[in-house]
C-alpha positions as CSV (number, residue, x, y, z in Angstrom):
1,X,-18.1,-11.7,-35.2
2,X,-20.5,-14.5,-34.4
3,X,-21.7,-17.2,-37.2
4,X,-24.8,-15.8,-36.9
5,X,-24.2,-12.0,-37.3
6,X,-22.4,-13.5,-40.5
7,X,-25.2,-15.3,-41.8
8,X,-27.2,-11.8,-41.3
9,X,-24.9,-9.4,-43.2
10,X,-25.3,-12.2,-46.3
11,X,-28.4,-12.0,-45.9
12,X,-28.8,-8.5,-46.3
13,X,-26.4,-7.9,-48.9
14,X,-28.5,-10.5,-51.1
15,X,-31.5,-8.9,-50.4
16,X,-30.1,-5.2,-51.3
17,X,-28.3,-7.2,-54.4
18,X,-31.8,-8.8,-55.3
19,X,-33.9,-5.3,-54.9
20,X,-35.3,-3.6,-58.2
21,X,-32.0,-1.2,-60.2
22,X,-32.2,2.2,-59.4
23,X,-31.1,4.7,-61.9
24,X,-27.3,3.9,-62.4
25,X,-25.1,6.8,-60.9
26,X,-22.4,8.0,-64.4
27,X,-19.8,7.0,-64.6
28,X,-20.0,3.8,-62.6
29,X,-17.9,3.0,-59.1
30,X,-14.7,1.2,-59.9
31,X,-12.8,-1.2,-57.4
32,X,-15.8,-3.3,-57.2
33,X,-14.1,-7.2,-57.4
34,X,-16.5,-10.9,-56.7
35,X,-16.9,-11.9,-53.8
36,X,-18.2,-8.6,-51.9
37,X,-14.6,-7.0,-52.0
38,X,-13.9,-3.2,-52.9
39,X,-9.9,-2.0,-53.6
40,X,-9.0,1.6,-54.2
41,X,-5.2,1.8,-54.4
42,X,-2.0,0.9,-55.6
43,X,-1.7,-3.3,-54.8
44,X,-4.7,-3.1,-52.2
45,X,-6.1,-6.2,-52.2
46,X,-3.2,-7.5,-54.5
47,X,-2.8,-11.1,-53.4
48,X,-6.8,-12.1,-52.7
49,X,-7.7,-16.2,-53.3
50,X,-10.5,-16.3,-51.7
51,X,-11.5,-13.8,-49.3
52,X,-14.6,-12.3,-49.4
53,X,-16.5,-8.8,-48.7
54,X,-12.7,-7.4,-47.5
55,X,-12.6,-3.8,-48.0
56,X,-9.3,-2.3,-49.0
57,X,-8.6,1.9,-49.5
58,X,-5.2,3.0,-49.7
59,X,-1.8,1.8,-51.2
60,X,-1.1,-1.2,-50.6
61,X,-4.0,-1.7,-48.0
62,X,-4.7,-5.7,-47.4
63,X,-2.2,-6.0,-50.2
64,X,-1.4,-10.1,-48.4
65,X,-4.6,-11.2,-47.8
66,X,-5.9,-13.6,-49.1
67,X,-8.4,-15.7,-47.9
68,X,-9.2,-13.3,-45.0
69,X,-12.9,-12.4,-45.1
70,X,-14.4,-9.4,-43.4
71,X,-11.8,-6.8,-42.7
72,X,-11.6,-3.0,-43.6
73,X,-8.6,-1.1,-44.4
74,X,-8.6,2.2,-45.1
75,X,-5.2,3.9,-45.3
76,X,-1.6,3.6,-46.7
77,X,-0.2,0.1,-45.6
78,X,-3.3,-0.3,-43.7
79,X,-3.3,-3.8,-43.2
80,X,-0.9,-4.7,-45.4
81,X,0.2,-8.4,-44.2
82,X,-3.2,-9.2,-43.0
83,X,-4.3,-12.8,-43.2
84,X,-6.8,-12.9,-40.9
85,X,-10.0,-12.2,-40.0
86,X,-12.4,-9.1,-39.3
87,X,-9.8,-6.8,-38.6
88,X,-10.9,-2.8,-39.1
89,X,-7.7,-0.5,-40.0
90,X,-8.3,3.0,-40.3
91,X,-5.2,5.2,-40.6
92,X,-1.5,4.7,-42.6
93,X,0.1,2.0,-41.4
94,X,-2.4,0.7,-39.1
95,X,-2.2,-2.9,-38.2
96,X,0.4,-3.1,-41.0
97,X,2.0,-6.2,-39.7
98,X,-0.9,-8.3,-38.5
99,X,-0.9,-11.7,-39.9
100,X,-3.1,-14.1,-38.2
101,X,-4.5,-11.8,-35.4
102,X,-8.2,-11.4,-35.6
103,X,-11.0,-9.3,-34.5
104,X,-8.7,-6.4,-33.8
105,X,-9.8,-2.2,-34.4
106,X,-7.4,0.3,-34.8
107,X,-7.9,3.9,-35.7
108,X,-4.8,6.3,-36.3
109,X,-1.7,6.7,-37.9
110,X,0.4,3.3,-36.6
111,X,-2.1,2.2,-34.4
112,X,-1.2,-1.6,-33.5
113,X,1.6,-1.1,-36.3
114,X,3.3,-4.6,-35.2
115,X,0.7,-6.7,-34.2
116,X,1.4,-10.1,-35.7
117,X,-1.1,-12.5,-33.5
118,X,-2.6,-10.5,-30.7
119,X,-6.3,-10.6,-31.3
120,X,-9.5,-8.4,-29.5
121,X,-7.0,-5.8,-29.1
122,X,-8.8,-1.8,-30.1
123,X,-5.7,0.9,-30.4
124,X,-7.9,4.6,-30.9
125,X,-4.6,7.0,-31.7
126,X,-1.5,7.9,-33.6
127,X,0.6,4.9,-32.9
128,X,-1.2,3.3,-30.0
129,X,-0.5,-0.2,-28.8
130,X,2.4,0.1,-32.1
131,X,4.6,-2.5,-30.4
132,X,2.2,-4.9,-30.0
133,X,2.5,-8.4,-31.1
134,X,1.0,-11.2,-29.5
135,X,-1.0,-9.6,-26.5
136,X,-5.2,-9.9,-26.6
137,X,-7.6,-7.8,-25.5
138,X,-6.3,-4.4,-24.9
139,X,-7.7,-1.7,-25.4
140,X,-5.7,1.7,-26.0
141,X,-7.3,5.0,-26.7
142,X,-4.8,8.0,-26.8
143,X,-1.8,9.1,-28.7
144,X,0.8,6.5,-27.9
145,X,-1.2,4.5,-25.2
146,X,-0.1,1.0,-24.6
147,X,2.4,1.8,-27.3
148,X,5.5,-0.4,-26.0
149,X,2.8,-3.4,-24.7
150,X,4.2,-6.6,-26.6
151,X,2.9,-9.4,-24.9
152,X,0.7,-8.0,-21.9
153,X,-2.9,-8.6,-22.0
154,X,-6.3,-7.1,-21.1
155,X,-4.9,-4.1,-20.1
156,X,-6.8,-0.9,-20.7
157,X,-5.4,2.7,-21.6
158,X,-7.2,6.0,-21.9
159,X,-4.8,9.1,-22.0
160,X,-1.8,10.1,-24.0
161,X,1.0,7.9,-23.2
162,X,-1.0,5.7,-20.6
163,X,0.8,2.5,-19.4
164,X,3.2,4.1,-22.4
165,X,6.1,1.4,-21.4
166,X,4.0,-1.7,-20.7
167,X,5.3,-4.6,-22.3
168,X,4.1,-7.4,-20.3
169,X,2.3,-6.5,-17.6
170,X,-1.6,-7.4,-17.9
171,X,-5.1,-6.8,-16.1
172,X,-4.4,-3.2,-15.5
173,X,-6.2,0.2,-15.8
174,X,-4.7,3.3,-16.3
175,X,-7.4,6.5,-17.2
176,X,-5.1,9.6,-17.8
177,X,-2.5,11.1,-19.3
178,X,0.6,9.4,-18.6
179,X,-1.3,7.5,-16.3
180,X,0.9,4.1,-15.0
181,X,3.7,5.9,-17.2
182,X,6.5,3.5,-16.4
183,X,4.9,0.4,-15.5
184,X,6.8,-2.6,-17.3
185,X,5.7,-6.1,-16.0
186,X,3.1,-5.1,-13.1
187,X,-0.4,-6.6,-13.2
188,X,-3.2,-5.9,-12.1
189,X,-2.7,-2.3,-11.3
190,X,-5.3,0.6,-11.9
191,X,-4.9,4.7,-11.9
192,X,-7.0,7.1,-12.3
193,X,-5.9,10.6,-13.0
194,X,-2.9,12.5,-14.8
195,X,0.5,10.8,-14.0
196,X,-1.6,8.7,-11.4
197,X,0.9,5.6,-10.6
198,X,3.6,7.4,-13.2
199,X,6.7,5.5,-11.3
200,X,5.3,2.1,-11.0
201,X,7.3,-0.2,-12.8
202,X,7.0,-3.7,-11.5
203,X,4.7,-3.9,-8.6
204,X,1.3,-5.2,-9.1
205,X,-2.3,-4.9,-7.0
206,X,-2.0,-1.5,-6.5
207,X,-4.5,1.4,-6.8
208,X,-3.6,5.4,-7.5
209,X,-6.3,7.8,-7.7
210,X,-5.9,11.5,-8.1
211,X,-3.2,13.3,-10.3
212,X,0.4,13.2,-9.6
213,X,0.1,10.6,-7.3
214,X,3.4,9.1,-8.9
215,X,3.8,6.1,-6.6
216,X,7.0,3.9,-5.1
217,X,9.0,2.2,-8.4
218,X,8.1,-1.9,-7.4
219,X,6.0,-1.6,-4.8
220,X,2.8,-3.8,-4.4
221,X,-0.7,-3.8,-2.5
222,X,-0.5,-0.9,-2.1
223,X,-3.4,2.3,-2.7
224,X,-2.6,5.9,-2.9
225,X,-5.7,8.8,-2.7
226,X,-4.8,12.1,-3.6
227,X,-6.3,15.1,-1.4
228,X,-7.0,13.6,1.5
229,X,-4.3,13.9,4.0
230,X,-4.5,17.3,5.5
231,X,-8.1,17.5,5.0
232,X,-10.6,18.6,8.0
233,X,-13.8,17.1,8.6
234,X,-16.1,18.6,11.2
235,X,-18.1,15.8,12.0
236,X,-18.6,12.1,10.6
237,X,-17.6,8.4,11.3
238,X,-14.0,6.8,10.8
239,X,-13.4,4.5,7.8
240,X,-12.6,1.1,8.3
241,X,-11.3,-1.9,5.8
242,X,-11.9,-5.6,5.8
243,X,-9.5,-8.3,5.1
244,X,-11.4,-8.8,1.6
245,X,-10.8,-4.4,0.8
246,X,-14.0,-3.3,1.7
247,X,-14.4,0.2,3.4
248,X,-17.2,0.7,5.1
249,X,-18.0,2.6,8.7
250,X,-19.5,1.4,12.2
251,X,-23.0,2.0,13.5
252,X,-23.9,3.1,17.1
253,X,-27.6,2.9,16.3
254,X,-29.3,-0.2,18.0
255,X,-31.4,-0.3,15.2
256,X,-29.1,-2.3,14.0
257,X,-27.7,-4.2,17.0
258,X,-29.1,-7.5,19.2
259,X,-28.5,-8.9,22.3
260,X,-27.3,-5.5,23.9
261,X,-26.1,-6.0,27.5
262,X,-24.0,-3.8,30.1
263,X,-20.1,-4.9,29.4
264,X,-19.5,-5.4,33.4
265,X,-16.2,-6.7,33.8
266,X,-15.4,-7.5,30.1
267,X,-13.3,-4.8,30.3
268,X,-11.1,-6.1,32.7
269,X,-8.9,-7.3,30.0
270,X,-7.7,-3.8,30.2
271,X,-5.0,-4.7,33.0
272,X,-3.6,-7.5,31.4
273,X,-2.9,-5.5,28.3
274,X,1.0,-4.3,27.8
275,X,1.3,-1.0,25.9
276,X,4.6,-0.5,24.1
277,X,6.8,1.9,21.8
278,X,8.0,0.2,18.7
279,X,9.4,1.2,14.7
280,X,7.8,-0.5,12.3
281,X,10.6,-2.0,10.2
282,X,12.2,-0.5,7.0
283,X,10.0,-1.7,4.1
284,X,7.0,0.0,5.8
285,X,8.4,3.1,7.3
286,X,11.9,3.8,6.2
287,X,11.8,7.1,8.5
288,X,12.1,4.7,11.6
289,X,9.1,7.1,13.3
290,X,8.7,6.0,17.2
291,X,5.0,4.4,17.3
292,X,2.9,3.7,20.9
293,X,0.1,1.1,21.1
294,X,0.0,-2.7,21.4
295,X,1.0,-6.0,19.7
296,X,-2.1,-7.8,18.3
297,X,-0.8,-11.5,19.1
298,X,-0.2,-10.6,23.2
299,X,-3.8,-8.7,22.8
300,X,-5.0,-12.0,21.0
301,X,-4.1,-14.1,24.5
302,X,-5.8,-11.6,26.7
303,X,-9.2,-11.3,24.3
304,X,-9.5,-12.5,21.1
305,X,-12.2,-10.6,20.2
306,X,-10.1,-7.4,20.5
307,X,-7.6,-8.5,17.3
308,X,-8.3,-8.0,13.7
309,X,-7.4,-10.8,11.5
310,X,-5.9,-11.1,7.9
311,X,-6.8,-13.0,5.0
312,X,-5.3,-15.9,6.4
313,X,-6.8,-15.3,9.8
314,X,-3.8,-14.2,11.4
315,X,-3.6,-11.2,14.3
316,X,-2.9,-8.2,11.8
317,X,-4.1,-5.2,14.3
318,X,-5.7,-4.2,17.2
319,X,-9.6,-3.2,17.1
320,X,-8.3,0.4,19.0
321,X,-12.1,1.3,19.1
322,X,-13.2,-1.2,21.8
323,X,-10.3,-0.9,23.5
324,X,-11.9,2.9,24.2
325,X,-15.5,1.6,24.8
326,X,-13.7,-1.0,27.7
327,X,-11.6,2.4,29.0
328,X,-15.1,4.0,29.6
329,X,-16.5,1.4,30.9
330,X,-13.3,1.0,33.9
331,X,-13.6,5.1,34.1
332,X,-17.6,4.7,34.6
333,X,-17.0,1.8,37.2
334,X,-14.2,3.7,38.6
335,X,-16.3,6.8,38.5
336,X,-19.0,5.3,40.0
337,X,-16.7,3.8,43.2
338,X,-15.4,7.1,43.7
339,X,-19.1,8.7,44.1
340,X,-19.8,6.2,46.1
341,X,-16.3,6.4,48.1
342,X,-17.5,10.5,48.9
343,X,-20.6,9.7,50.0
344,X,-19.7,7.2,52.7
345,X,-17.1,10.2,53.3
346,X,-19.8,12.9,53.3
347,X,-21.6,10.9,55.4
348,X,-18.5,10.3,57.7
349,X,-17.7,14.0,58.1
350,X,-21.1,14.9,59.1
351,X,-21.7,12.0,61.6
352,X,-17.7,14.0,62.6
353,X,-19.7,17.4,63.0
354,X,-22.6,16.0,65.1
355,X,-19.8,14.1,67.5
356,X,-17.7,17.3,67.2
357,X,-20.7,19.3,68.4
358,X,-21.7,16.9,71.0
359,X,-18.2,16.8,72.8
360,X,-18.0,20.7,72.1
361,X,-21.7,20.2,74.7
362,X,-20.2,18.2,76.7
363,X,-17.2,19.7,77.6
364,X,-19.1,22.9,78.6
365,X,-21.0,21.3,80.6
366,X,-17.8,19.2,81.9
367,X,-17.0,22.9,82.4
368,X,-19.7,24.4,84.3
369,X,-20.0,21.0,86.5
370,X,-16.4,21.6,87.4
371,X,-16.9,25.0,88.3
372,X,-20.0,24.6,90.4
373,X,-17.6,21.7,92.1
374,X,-14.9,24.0,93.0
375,X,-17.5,26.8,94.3
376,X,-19.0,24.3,96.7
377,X,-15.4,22.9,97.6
378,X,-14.2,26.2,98.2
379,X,-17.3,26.6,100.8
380,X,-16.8,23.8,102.5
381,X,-13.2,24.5,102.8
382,X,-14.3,28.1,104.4
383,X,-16.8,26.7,106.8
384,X,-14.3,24.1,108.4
385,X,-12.2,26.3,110.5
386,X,-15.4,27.4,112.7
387,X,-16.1,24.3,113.1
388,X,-12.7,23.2,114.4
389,X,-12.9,26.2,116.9
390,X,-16.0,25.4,118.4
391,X,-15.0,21.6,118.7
392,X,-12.3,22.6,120.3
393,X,-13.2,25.6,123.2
């Protein structure tokens, strides 16, 4: 608690100390010790010096404090080796063991039972966060949450038995029951559901969401979203991430585009491009399944703006999506050749027909000539012996 919030609960407690007597309630409240500190119990408050407006209910509750100001226990043992400062204990055996860890809550039976240092830490449940000793600033709410956490800090457990076997893993999340179960040293992990994450033990970064998503024992960077394979959706956009984990989709609208121009011969690249078959390697697909597409750093020669990059601005993947737009684009250009291919042919064939017809003239009248020829031949041949006769008496 800040000086100032301090100063203000004096304050008040003067004022109320300074306001006219009421009529005095019979018999009179017991416990009531200088310095603003109540005990009710067998040794609560046993050893106090110094230590002002503690509040101690229970046997032996705050039975070591001494110059410890501000704390509340309420409960058997509650508190019972605090030194320190502004703790609230509210169950038997709650914060028993805390000595010099300050501005902790804990509500249940054993709740932050063996803290000794840890400080900011809020255990809501029979025996959560129990084991802790020097870890800050978790917070536990559910039977047995956090309950093995020792060391790890800022973590944050809602569910019976979430993170349950932490011990010195830190910065993680787990809302459900049994939610990061098993997780032992892994940071920065968050689930969300019953038994989300349960198998995680010593990975870290990654992100289970849905029940029963259990997880790979040690694995990291890794995200897991129950329901969604197998799934059907009759219309809508692909999802895409960014190298800093943002999903987002694309836009076709040109409301949002500038400097739109035909892609001409762009795509091109196309030809240069050598698809392949491949496995990705063991750690990613340890079922070996045969895979068909490209390799982003021979992609990355051909057209660099056809790669995706990492972090670390490395080729990570192939932008399969333009690669389509430049296949229609060829098909449209090869489309458009081919129309323009059966036209000349179209044209061709009927320029064919009108020769075709004009020879088909032709030769009839070939025809007819050469039959009028051999009728007049055939005359002249029948005229000619006369002749010879009368030529020769």
């Amino acid at each position: 608690m800040k000086l100032q919030n301090l100063i203000l609960i004096l304050i008040l407690i003067v004022c109320i100390g300074l306001l006219p007597k009421a009529q005095a309630i019979f018999p009179p409240p017991d416990g009531d010790y200088p310095g603003g500190n109540t005990a009710e119990g067998k040794e609560a408050l046993l050893s106090l010096t110094d230590g002002t407006y503690n509040t101690a209910v229970g046997f032996f509750s705050l039975r070591a404090n001494r110059s410890g100001n501000f704390n509340t226990a309420i409960g058997a043992g509650a508190l019972l080796d605090n030194r320190a400062e502004e703790n609230t204990a509210v169950g038997a055996a709650a914060l028993l063991h805390t000595t010099s860890g300050s501005f902790n809550t804990a509500t249940g039976s054993g709740a932050l039972f063996n803290n000794l240092i840890g400080r900011n830490n809020t255990a809501n449940g029979f025996q959560a966060l129990a084991s802790n000793t020097i870890g800050p600033s978790n917070t536990a709410t559910g039977s047995t949450a956090l309950q093995n956490n020792q060391m790890g800090s800022n973590n944050t457990a809602t569910g019976d038995e979430a993170l349950f076997s932490n011990i010195a893993g830190s910065l993680n999340t787990a809302n459900g029951d049994q939610a990061l179960f098993s997780n032992i040293s892994g940071n920065f992990n968050t689930a969300i559901g019953f038994e989300a994450g349960f198998n995680q033990t010593t990975g870290s970064s990654n992100v289970y969401i849905g029940a029963n998503i259990l997880g790979t024992d040690g694995e990291s960077n890794t995200c897991y979203i129950a329901s969604i394979f197998g799934q059907t959706s009759a219309s809508g956009v692909p999802v895409l991430i960014n190298s800093d984990n943002k999903l987002g989709t694309t836009t076709s609208s040109k409301r949002f585009k500038e400097d739109i121009k035909p892609m001409g011969k762009t795509s091109e690249t196309l030809f240069a491009l050598n698809p392949v078959t491949f496995r990705y390697k063991k750690e990613i697909d340890s079922a070996g399944t045969s895979q068909f597409g490209l390799v982003a750093e021979e992609v990355e020669k051909m057209n660099p703006d056809l790669v995706v990059r990492d972090k670390e601005g490395k080729p990570y993947s192939v932008r399969y999506e333009a690669v389509n737009a430049m296949l229609l684009n060829e098909f449209l250009k090869e489309h458009a050749t081919a129309q323009e291919q059966a036209d000349t042919i179209s044209i061709v064939k009927a320029n064919s027909a009108r020769q075709e017809a004009t020879i088909a003239r032709l030769e009839q009248q070939i025809e007819a000539l050469t039959a009028g020829l051999q009728k007049v031949s055939a005359q002249i041949e029948a005229r000619e012996p006369a002749r010879q006769v009368v030529n020769n008496p």
